[in-house]
C-alpha positions in Angstrom: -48.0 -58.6 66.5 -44.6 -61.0 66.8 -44.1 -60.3 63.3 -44.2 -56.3 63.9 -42.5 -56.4 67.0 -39.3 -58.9 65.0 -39.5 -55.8 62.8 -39.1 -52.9 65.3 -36.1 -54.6 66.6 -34.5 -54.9 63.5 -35.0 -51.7 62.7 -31.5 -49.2 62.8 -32.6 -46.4 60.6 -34.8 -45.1 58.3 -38.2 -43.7 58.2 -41.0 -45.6 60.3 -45.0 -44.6 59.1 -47.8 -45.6 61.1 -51.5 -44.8 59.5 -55.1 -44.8 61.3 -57.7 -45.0 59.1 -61.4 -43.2 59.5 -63.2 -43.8 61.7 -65.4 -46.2 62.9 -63.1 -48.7 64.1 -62.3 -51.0 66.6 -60.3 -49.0 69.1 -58.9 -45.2 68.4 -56.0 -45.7 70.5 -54.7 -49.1 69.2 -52.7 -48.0 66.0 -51.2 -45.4 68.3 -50.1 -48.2 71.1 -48.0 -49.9 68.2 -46.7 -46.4 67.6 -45.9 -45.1 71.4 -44.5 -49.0 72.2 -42.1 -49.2 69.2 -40.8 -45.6 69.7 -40.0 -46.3 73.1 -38.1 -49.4 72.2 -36.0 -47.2 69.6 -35.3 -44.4 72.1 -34.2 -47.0 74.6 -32.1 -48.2 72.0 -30.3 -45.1 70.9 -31.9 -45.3 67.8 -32.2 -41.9 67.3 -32.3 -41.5 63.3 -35.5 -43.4 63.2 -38.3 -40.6 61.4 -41.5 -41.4 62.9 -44.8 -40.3 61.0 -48.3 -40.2 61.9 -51.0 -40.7 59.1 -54.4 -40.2 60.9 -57.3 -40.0 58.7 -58.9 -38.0 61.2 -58.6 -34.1 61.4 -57.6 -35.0 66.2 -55.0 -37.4 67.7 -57.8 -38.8 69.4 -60.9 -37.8 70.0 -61.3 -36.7 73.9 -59.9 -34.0 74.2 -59.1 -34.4 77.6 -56.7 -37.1 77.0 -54.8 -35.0 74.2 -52.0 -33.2 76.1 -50.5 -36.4 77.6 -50.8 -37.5 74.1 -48.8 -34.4 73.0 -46.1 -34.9 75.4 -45.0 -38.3 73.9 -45.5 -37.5 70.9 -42.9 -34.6 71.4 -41.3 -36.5 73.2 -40.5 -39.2 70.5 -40.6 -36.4 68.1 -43.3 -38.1 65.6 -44.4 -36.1 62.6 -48.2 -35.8 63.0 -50.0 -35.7 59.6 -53.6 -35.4 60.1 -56.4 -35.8 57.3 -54.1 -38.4 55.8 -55.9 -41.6 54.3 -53.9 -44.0 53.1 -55.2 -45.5 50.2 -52.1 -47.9 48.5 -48.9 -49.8 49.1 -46.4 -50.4 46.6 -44.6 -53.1 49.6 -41.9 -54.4 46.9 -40.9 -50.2 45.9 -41.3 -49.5 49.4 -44.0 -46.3 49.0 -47.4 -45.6 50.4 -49.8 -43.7 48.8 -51.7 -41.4 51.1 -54.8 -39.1 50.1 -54.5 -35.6 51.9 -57.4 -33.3 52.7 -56.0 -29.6 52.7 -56.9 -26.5 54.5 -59.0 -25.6 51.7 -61.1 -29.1 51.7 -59.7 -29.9 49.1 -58.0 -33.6 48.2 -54.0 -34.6 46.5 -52.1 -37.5 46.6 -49.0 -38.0 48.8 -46.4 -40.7 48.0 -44.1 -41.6 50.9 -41.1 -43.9 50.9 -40.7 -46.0 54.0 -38.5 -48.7 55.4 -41.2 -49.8 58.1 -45.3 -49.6 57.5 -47.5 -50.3 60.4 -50.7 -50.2 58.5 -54.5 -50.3 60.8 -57.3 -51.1 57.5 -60.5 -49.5 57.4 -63.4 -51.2 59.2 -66.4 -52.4 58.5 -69.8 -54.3 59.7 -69.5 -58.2 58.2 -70.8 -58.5 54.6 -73.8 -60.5 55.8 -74.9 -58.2 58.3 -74.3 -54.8 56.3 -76.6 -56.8 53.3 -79.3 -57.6 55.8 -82.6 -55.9 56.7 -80.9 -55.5 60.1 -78.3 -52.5 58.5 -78.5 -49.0 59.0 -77.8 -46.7 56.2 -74.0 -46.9 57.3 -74.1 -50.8 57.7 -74.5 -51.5 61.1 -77.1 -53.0 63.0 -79.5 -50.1 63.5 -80.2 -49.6 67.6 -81.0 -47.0 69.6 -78.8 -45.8 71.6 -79.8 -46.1 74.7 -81.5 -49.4 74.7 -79.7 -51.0 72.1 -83.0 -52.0 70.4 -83.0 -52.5 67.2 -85.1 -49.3 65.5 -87.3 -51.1 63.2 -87.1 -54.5 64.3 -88.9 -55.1 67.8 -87.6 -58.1 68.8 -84.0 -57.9 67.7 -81.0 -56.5 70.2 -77.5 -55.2 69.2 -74.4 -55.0 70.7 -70.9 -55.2 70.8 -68.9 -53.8 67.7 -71.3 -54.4 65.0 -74.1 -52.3 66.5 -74.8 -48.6 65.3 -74.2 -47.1 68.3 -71.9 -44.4 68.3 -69.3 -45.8 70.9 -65.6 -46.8 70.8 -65.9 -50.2 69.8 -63.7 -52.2 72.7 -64.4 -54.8 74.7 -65.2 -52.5 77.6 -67.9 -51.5 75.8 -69.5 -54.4 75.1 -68.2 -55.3 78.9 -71.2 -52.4 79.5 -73.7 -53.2 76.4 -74.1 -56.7 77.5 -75.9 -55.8 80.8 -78.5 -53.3 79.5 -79.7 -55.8 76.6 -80.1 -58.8 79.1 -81.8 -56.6 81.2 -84.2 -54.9 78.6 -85.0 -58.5 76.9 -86.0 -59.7 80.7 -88.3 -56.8 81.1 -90.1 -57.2 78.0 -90.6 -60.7 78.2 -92.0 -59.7 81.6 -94.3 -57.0 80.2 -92.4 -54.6 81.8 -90.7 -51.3 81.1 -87.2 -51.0 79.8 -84.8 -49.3 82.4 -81.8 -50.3 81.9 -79.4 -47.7 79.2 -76.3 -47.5 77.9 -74.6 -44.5 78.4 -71.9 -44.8 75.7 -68.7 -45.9 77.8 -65.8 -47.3 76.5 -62.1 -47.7 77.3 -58.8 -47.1 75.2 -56.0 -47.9 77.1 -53.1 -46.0 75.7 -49.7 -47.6 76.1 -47.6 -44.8 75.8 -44.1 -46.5 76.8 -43.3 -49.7 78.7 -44.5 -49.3 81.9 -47.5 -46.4 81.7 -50.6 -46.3 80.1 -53.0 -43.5 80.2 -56.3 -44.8 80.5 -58.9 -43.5 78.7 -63.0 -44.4 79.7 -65.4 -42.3 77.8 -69.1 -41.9 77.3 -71.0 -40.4 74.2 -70.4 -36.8 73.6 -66.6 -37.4 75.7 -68.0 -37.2 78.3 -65.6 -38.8 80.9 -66.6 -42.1 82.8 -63.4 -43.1 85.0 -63.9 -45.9 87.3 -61.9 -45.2 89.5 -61.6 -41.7 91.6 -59.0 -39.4 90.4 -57.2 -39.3 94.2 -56.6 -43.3 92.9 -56.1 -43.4 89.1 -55.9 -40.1 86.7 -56.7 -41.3 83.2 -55.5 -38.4 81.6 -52.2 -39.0 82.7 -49.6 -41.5 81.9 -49.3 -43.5 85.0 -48.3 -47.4 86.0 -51.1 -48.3 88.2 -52.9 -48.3 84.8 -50.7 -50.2 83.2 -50.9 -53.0 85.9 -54.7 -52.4 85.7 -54.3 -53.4 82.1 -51.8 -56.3 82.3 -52.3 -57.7 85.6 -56.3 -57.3 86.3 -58.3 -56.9 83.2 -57.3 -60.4 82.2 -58.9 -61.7 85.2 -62.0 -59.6 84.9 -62.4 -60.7 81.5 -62.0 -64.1 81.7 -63.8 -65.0 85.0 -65.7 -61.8 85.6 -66.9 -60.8 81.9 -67.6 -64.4 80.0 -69.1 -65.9 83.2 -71.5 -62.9 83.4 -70.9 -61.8 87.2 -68.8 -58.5 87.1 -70.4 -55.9 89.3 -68.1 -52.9 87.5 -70.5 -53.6 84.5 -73.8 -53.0 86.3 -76.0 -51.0 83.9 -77.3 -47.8 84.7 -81.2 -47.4 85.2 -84.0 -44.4 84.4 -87.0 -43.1 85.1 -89.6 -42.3 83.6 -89.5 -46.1 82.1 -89.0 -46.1 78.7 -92.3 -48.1 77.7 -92.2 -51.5 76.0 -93.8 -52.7 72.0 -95.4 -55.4 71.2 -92.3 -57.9 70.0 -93.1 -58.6 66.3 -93.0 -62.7 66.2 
């Protein structure tokens, strides 16, 4: 990060590509934050002949819909050149080019070559080697849980969570802020004999930065379903505001640090069902 940001202010001119890869990774919205931060620092600048591009991977700017037209407006705003079903797949750093491979209309794939003077690059992610080799792996190399109880599938007395886990959340530390909960919960019922109550309903959180000063804060469940924690009278996520952003920079350090690690954060309290979902016999 000090490296990209010495970068962004030396930059005068010239053409500026960021790139997200496919998904799954850590956090949808992070390779956009470097985007939104370092275009705000140009147009505060009067750097005005700085071309911005977008390389997503992805066919969406992100994928909750709901959080899209703020999205829009900034990116309008900074006038960035969206280019969606872009993969990069090569740098040439001494020539200066990045190679990207473009899905058309038509489905079909071509390469792209662009020249840049500034390459913010996010890599494709993965599960670690000795987990994605292991009996533990899914098909698509993650620990293979359901998603709910964050049990493993096959495996009875084995528990996943956290970004290395199947389930089909953003994978942010709000997430396993969430996931963390429902496993201690589930392993305490079992080794009580009892039922498994406690779910996971998916949430996660992508703060956006979208310029010094205003983040809009996006908390999301599976399917998109929004999950604010806050009341919308208080805090909009869909909207850029700054309350978020001193949410992000002022409190969230605190919760993480004493609230989080030491295991006593009420905001994290998992959710509960009934009927129980019945325990099986752990397998020793």
């Amino acid at each position: 990060a000090p490296y990209t940001w010495k970068l962004v202010q030396a930059m005068r001119s010239g053409r500026a590509i960021f790139t997200q890869p496919p998904m799954p990774i850590k956090c949808a919205g992070a390779p956009q934050k470097a985007m939104y931060l370092s275009a705000d620092h140009w147009r505060d600048n009067g750097r005005n002949d700085i071309e911005i591009e977008f390389h997503n991977a992805g066919p969406v700017l992100f994928g909750v819909k709901d959080y899209v037209p703020a999205l829009m407006e900034y990116v309008r705003k900074y006038r960035i050149d969206l280019n969606f079903g872009s993969k990069l797949v090569a740098v040439d750093g001494p020539a200066r080019i990045a190679t990207f491979a473009v899905t058309g209309a038509d489905g079909e794939v071509r390469q792209a070559r662009r020249e840049f003077d500034f390459l913010h690059v996010c890599p494709p992610q993965t599960a670690p080697d000795f987990i994605r080799e292991s009996p533990l792996a899914a098909e698509s190399g993650w620990i293979e849980v359901d998603d709910a109880t964050l049990r493993h599938k096959r495996f009875e007395n084995v528990f996943g969570l956290g970004d290395a886990c199947s389930a089909p959340n953003a994978k942010t530390a709000a997430a396993a802020r969430k996931q963390a909960p429902v496993v201690a919960e589930n392993i305490l019922s079992l080794l009580d004999g009892q039922p498994m109550r406690a779910v996971y309903d998916g949430y996660g959180s992508c703060p956006l930065t979208v310029e010094r000063g205003k983040i809009v804060l996006a908390e999301f469940g599976y399917g998109g379903k929004l999950l604010p924690s806050f009341p919308k009278w208080m805090l909009d996520g869909t909207k850029p505001t700054r309350l978020a952003w001193h949410l992000k920079a002022q409190a969230l350090p605190e919760i993480y640090w004493l609230g989080m690690l030491k295991g006593r954060e009420w905001l994290a309290s998992p959710e509960h069902v009934e009927p129980a979902i019945q325990p099986r016999p752990a397998v020793a």
